[in-house]
C-alpha positions in Angstrom: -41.6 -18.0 -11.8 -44.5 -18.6 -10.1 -44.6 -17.8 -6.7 -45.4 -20.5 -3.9 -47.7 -20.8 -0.8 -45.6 -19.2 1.5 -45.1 -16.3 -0.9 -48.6 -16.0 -1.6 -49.5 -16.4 2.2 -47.5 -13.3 2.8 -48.5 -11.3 0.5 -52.3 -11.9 0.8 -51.6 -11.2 5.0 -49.7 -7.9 4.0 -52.4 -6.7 1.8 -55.1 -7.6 4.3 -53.3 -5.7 6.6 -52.4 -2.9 5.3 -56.1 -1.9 3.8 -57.7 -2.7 7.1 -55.2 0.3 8.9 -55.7 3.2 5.6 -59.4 1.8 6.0 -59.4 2.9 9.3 -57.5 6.1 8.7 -59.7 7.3 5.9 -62.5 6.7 7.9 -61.4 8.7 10.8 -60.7 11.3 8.4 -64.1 11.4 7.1 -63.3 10.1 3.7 -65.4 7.9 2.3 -63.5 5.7 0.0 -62.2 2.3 -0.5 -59.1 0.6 -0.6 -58.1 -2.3 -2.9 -55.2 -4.4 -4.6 -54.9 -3.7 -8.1 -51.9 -4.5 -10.6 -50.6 -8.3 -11.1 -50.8 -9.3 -7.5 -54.6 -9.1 -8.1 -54.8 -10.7 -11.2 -53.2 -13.4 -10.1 -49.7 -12.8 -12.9 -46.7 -11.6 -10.7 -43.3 -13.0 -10.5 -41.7 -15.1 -7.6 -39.8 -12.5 -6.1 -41.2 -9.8 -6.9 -42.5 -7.3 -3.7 -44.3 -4.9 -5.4 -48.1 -4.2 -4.5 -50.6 -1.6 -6.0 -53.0 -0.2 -3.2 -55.9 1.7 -5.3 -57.7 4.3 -2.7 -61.6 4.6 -4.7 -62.9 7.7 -4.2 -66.8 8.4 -5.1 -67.1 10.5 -8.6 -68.7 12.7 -6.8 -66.1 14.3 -4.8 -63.7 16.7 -6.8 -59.9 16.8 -7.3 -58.6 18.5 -4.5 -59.9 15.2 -2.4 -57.0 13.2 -4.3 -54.6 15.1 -2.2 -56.4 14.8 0.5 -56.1 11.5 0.5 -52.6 11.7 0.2 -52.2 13.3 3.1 -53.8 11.0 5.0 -51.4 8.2 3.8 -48.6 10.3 4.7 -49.7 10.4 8.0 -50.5 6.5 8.0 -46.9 5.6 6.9 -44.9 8.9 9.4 -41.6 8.4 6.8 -40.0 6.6 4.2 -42.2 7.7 1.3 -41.5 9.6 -2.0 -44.4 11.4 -3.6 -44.4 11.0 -7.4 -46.2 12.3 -10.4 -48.4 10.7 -13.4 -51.6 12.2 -14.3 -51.7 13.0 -10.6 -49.8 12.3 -7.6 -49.1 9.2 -5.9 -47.1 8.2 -2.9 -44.4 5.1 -2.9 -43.1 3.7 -0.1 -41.0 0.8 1.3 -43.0 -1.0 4.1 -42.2 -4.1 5.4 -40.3 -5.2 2.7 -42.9 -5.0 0.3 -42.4 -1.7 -2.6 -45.9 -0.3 -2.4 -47.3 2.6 -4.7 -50.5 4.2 -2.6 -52.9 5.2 -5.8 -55.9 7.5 -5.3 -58.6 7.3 -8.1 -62.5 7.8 -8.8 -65.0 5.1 -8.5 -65.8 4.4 -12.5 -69.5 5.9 -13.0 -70.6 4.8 -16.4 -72.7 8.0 -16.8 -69.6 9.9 -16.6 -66.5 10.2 -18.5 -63.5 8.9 -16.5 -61.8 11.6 -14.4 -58.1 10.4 -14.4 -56.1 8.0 -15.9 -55.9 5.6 -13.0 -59.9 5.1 -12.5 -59.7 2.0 -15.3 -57.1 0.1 -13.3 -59.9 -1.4 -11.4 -61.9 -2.3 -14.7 -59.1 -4.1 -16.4 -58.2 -6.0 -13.5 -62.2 -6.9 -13.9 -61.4 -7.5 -17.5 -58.4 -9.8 -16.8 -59.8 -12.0 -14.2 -62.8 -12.7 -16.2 -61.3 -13.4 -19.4 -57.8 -15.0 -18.4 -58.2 -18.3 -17.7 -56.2 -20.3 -14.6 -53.5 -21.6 -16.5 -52.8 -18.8 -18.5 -51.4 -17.0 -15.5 -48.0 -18.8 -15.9 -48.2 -18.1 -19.6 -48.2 -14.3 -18.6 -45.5 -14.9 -16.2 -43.1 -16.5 -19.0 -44.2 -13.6 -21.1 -43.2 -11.0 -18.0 -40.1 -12.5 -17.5 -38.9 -13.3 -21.2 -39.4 -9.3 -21.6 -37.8 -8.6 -18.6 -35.0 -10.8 -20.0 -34.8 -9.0 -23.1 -34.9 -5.5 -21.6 -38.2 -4.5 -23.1 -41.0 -5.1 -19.7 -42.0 -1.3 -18.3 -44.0 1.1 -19.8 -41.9 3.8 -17.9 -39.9 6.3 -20.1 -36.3 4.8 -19.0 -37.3 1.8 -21.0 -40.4 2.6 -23.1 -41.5 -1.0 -23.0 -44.9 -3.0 -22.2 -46.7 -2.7 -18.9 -48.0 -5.9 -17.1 -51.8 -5.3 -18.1 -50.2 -5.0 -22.5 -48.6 -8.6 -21.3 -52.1 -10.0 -19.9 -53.7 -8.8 -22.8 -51.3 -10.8 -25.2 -52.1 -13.6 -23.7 -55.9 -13.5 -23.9 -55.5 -12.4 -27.4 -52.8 -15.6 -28.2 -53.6 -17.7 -25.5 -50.1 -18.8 -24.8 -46.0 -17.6 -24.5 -44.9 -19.4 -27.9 -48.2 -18.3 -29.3 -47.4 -14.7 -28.3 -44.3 -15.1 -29.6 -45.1 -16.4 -33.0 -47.4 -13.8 -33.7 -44.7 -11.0 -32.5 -42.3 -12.5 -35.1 -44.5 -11.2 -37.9 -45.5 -7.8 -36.6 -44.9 -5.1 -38.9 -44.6 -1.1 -38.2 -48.3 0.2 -36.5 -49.3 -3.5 -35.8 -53.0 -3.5 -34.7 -54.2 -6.0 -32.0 -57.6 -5.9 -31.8 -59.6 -7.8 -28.8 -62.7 -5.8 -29.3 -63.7 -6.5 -32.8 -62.3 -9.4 -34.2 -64.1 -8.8 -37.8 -62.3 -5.5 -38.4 -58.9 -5.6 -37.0 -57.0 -3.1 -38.4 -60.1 -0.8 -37.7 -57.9 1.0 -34.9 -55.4 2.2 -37.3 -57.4 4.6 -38.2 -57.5 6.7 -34.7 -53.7 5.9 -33.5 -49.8 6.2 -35.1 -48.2 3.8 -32.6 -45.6 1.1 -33.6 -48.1 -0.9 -31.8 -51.8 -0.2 -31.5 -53.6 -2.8 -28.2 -56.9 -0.5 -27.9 -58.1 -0.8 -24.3 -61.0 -2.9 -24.1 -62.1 -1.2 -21.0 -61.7 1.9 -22.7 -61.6 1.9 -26.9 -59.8 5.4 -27.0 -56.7 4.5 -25.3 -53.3 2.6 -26.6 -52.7 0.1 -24.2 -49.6 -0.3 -26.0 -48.8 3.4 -26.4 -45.7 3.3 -24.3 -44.1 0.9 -26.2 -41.2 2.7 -28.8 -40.0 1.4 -31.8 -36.7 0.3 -30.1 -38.6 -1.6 -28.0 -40.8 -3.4 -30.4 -38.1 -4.2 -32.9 -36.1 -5.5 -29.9 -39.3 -7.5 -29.1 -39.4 -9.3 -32.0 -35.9 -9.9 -33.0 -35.6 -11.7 -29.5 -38.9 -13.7 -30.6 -37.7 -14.8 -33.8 -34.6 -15.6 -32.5 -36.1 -17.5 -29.4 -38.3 -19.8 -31.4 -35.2 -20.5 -33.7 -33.0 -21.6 -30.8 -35.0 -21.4 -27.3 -32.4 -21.3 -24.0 -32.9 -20.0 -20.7 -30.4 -17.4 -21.3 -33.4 -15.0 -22.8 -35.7 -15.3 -19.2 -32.4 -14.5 -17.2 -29.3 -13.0 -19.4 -25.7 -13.1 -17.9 -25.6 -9.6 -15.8 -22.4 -8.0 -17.4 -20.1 -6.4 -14.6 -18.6 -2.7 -15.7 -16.0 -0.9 -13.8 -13.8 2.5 -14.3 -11.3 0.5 -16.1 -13.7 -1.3 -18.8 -15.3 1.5 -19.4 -13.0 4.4 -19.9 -11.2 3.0 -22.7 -14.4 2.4 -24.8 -14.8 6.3 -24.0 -11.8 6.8 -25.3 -12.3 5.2 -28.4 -15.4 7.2 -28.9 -15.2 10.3 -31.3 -17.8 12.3 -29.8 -18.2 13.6 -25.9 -20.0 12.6 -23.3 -21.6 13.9 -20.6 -22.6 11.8 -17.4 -24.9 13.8 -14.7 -25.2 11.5 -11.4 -27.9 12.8 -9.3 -30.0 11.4 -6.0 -31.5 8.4 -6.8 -34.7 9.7 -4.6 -35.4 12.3 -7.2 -39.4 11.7 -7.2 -39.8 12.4 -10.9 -37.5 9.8 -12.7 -39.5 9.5 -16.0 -38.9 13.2 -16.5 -35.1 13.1 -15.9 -34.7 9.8 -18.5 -37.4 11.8 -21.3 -34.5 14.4 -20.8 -31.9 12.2 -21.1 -33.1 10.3 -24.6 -34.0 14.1 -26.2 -29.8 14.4 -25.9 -29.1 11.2 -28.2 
């Protein structure tokens, strides 16, 4: 799981690279901004294997919205084609570039005088969170945690699986200090399970501002569910797999057998099945994929 020198090598060239040529771009362009690597591959947590980097473009607070698209535009330019622009809060471009899967992220410098303009502005203050209170050796514990929930079919905070981002993961492990630690405490959780790394003397103070199956406030930002994405399938799933790991640990939970369907497996099972269904293929390169699956679960 974790990844080795050569991995790491090519990575840190990539991102070094890459943020040197927007750099430049944005500057021509008279922007005045930053560019920096956010997400796991800053904190120090991702996966062998994985390609994916987070490129944050920091705007001053100063500057209003319409510079967010702005900047856009000039990574457009910077990239000519293969890119999809997709929606959160606010639009962000993705792209294949040399082999890496990179999201391009525009967001305001974090003024503490002001209140934060969009989501995205904290990602640079929990990767300061992270890095200070994560220690070394806990970044494989993270990994393990990744990749057990990845196993299990519960890591993603997008709506197709409604599961826990990378930062909930991180904060697990600062909070239990370790995988079977995690785990343990998981196995116990109960409906609205309140996590609190802010005030340890009052934990289930957060209970009283959210209604989530599972309440992580953001200790960058008190307000926010870290763990809001997280459904109750998901949590439940969480902890079954946790109880039943720490019963009978195999290998089987980081990397289940991938089941193979065809026409003729599946038919017959739709057969069998009282009600109708209704399968809509579309293009894969629809930019708005959480919309299409929040559609999709509102038919079950």
């Amino acid at each position: 799981m974790r990844p080795n020198t050569d991995e790491i090598i090519e990575v840190e060239r990539f991102c070094t690279k890459i943020i040197k040529e927007l750099s430049k771009r944005l500057e021509e362009e008279g922007i005045a901004t930053k560019v920096e690597t956010h997400g796991s591959v800053a904190r120090g947590t991702w996966i062998s294997g994985d390609k994916d980097v987070d490129l944050f473009i920091i705007l001053d607070p100063s500057l209003d919205g319409t510079y967010l698209h702005k900047t856009l535009d000039v990574v457009k330019g910077y990239l000519g084609t293969g890119w999809t622009e997709s929606y959160a809060e606010h639009p962000y471009i993705r792209a294949k570039k040399e082999g890496f899967d990179v999201e391009f992220i525009p967001c305001f410098n974090f003024d503490p005088s002001r209140s934060i303009i969009s989501s995205t502005d904290r990602t640079p203050l929990h990767t300061q969170y992270v890095n200070h209170n994560l220690k070394t050796v806990q970044r494989d514990e993270v990994r393990l945690l990744k990749q057990f929930m990845r196993g299990v079919g519960v890591y993603g905070a997008e709506v197709k699986i409604g599961g826990f981002s990378g930062y909930l993961c991180e904060l697990l492990i600062i909070k239990f200090e370790s995988f079977e630690s995690t785990l343990k405490a998981a196995s116990s959780w109960k409906h609205s399970e309140a996590i609190n790394l802010i005030d340890d003397s009052n934990p289930s103070k957060p209970l009283k501002k959210f209604k989530d199956p599972l309440i992580v406030p953001d200790p960058v930002d008190p307000k926010r569910n870290v763990a809001s994405a997280v459904s109750e399938r998901s949590m439940w799933t969480f902890v079954a797999a946790a109880r039943s790991f720490l019963k009978n640990p195999h290998e089987k939970y980081f990397y289940p057998e991938k089941v193979e369907a065809d026409e003729s497996s599946i038919l017959p099972l739709f057969r069998e099945n009282s009600r109708f269904i209704f399968i809509c293929i579309n293009d894969e390169s629809v930019p708005v994929p959480d919309v299409l699956w929040g559609q999709l679960y509102k038919t079950e």
